[in-house]
N, C-alpha and C positions, 0 to 999 in steps of 0.2 A: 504494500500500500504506500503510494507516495503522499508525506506529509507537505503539505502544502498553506502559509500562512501569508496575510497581507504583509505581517513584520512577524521578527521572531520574540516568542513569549515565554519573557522571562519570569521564572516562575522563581522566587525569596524566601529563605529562610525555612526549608523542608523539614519535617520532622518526620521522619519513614513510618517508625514503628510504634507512633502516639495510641494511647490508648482512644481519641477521639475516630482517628482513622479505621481502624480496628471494629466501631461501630458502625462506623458510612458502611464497611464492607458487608457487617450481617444484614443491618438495611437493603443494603442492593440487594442482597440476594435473595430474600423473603420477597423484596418487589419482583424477584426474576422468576421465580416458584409459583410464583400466583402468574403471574401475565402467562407460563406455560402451560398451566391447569386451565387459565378462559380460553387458550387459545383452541385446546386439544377440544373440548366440550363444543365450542363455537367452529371447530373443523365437520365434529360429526352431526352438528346440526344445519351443515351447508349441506354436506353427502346426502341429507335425506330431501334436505328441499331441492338438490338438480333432479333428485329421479323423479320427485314430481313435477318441474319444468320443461321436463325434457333435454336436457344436457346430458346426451350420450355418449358423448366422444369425451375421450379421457386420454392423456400422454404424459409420462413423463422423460424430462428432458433435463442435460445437463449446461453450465454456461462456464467457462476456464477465464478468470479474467487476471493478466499478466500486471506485472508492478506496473510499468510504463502506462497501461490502459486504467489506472484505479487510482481517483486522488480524493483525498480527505481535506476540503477547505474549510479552515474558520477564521469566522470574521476578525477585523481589526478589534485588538485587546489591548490594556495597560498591564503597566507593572502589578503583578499579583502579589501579594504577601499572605503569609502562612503563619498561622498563632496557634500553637497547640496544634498542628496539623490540620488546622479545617479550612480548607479553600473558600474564599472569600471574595474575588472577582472572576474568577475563572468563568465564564460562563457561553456554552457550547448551544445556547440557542441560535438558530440561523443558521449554525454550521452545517455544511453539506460534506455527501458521498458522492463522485461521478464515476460511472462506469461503462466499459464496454466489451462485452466479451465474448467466445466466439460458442455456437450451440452445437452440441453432440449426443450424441445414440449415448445414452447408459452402458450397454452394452459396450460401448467401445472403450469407456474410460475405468481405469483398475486407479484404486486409493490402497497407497500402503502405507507403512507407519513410517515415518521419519524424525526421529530423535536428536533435530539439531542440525545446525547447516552442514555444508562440505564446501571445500575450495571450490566447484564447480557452482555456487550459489553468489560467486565472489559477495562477501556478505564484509570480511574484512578488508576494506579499504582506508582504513588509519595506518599509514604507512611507519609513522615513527614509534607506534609501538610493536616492540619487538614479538610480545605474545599473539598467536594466534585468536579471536573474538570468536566465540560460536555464538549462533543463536537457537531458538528455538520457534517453532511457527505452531500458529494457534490450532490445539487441535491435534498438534502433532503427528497430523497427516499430511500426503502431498499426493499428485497425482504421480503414478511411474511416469509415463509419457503424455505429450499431448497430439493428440491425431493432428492431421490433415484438417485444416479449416476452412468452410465452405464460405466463399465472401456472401451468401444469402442467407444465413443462418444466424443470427447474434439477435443480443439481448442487453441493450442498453436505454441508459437513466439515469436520474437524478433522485435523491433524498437528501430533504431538511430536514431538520431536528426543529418541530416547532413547540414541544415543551419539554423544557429541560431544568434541570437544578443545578449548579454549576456545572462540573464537570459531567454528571450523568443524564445524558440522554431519557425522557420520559416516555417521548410520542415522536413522530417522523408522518410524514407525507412526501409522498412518491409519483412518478411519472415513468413509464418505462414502456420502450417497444420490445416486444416478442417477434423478431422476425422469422418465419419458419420456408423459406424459399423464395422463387419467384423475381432470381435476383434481386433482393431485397426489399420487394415492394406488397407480400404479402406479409402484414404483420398485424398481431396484436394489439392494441392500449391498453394498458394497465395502469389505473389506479390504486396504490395502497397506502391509505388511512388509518393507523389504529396507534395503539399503545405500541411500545418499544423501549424495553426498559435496558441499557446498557451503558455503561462508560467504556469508550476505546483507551482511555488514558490510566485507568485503575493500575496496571500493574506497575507504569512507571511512576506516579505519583504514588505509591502505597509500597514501593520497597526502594530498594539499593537501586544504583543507576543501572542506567543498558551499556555506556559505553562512559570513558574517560580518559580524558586527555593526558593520563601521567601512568608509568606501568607501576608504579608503587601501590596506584588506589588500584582494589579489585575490582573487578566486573562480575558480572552477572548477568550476563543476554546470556549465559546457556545455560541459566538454571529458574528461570520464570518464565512460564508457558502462558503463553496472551490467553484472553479468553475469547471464544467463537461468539461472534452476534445471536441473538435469538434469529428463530425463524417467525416468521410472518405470511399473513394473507393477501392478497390483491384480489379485486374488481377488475373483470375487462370489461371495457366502457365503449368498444367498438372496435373498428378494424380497415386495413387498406387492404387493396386487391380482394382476393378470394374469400376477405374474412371479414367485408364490408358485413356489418348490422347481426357483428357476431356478439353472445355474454355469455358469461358464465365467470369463474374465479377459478386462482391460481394458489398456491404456496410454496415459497421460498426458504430454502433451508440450505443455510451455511454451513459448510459438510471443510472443508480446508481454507487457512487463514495464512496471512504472511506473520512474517516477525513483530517483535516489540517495535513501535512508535519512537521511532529517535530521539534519543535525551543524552543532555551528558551536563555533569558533575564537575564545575571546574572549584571544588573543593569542599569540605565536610563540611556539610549541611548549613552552605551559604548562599547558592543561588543555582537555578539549571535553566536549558535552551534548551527549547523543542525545534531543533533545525532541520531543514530540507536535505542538508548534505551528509548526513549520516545516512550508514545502505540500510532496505528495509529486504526482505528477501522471501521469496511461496510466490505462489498462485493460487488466487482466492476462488473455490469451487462450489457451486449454490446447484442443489436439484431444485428443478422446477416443475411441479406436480398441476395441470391444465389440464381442466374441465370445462367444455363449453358446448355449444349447439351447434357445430361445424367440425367437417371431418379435420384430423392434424395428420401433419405430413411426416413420415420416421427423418429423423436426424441423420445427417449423412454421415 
């Protein structure tokens, strides 16, 4: 995932392992527990209302989206300061995801485990530190290979984040095409509106750094494993080409994630940069499970 900022956010006087921090975390995750329980309940209650709408057709499909193609922008910020570890102007409303990424046969794509970058991820580019940097990618899967990519097949969009709490994401609103052939002109619209309970930044503001500028202080990008986004629903609200005056609904589930959010530490627990030029390293992989009133084409 490439981090992308209108300026760099310098975030003051960190306290890692405060007991306040400690609590945001069980918080999150009580919020993340419940959003997965309405969501699963409010899935099997869509399943019963297509079959009596008549949405027959059902696919599922895979989207591989590359560092280069995935950026995380948020908006212009000031200097943040940190009391007892609780973030105080951090605030990730407005911020968005862009992506774009290419659509595949299931069938085609194998997910296996991956414990941590390799020089072929070139993931360490801090040339003057002597040690080697691993990292770890969220999920701690990767795709083995990535097929053959069909330029009519992809699945790109945007997500805001329009309620949030500093750093954690509450709710998100979405725009996205599903294009499934037809040289790229048969495609889906997808609307998704709902809850969305996550922070991309938890694991670098809530422990030790991912990267630093001196080989005396340690690291830790190879021993904190990101966390994977929830999954979520979408609305199709229509369609181009073959899929003109199409509905039905989709869900989205982030199956492989790239590495830690680039940070670095330029000294004990005085201030950190969330910069552009730190590597971020994966390929982020979402099944996409579509249901709707028109036949779907298999992935090439």
């Amino acid at each position: 995932m490439k981090f992308t900022t209108a300026a760099a956010i310098t975030l003051l006087g960190l306290t890692a392992f405060s007991s306040s921090s400690t609590i945001n975390c069980v918080k999150a995750n009580e919020l993340k527990l419940k959003a997965r329980e309405k969501m699963r309940k409010d899935k099997a209650k869509r399943q019963l209302q297509a079959n009596d709408a008549g949405l027959v057709f059902s696919r599922g499909y895979v989207c591989i989206t590359r560092q280069q193609d995935f950026a995380f922008v948020v908006p212009q910020q000031k200097s943040i300061d940190f009391v007892g570890g609780d973030l105080f102007d951090l605030n990730l409303l407005g911020s968005s995801t862009i992506q774009s990424g290419g659509i595949y046969d299931p069938a085609d794509v194998q997910i296996v485990d991956r414990l941590g970058t390799s020089e072929a991820d070139n993931f360490d580019v801090v040339e003057f530190i002597n040690s080697k940097q691993r990292g770890q990618f969220a999920g701690q899967r990767q795709p083995k290979f990535i097929p053959q990519k069909d330029p009519g097949f992809f699945f790109n969009g945007e997500c805001v984040a329009t309620q949030a709490a500093g750093p954690q994401i509450l709710g998100h609103s979405c725009l996205f095409n599903l294009c499934l052939g037809g040289g790229g002109y048969n495609c889906l619209a997808i609307y998704a509106g709902s809850k969305f309970v996550f922070n991309p930044l938890e694991q670098v503001l809530f422990s030790d750094d991912t990267f630093t500028g001196q080989v005396a202080i340690s690291k830790n990008a190879g021993t904190i494993v990101p966390s994977l986004p929830p999954s979520y629903p979408g609305t199709i609200i229509g369609g181009t080409g073959l899929f003109v005056g199409a509905v039905g609904y989709v869900d989205v589930t982030t199956i492989t994630g790239s590495t830690l959010t680039p940070a670095e530490n330029f000294g004990p627990s005085v201030f950190r940069i969330i910069n552009a030029i730190y590597p971020q390293a994966g390929y982020i992989t979402q099944k996409i499970n579509v249901v709707t009133n028109v036949p779907l084409p298999v992935a090439p």
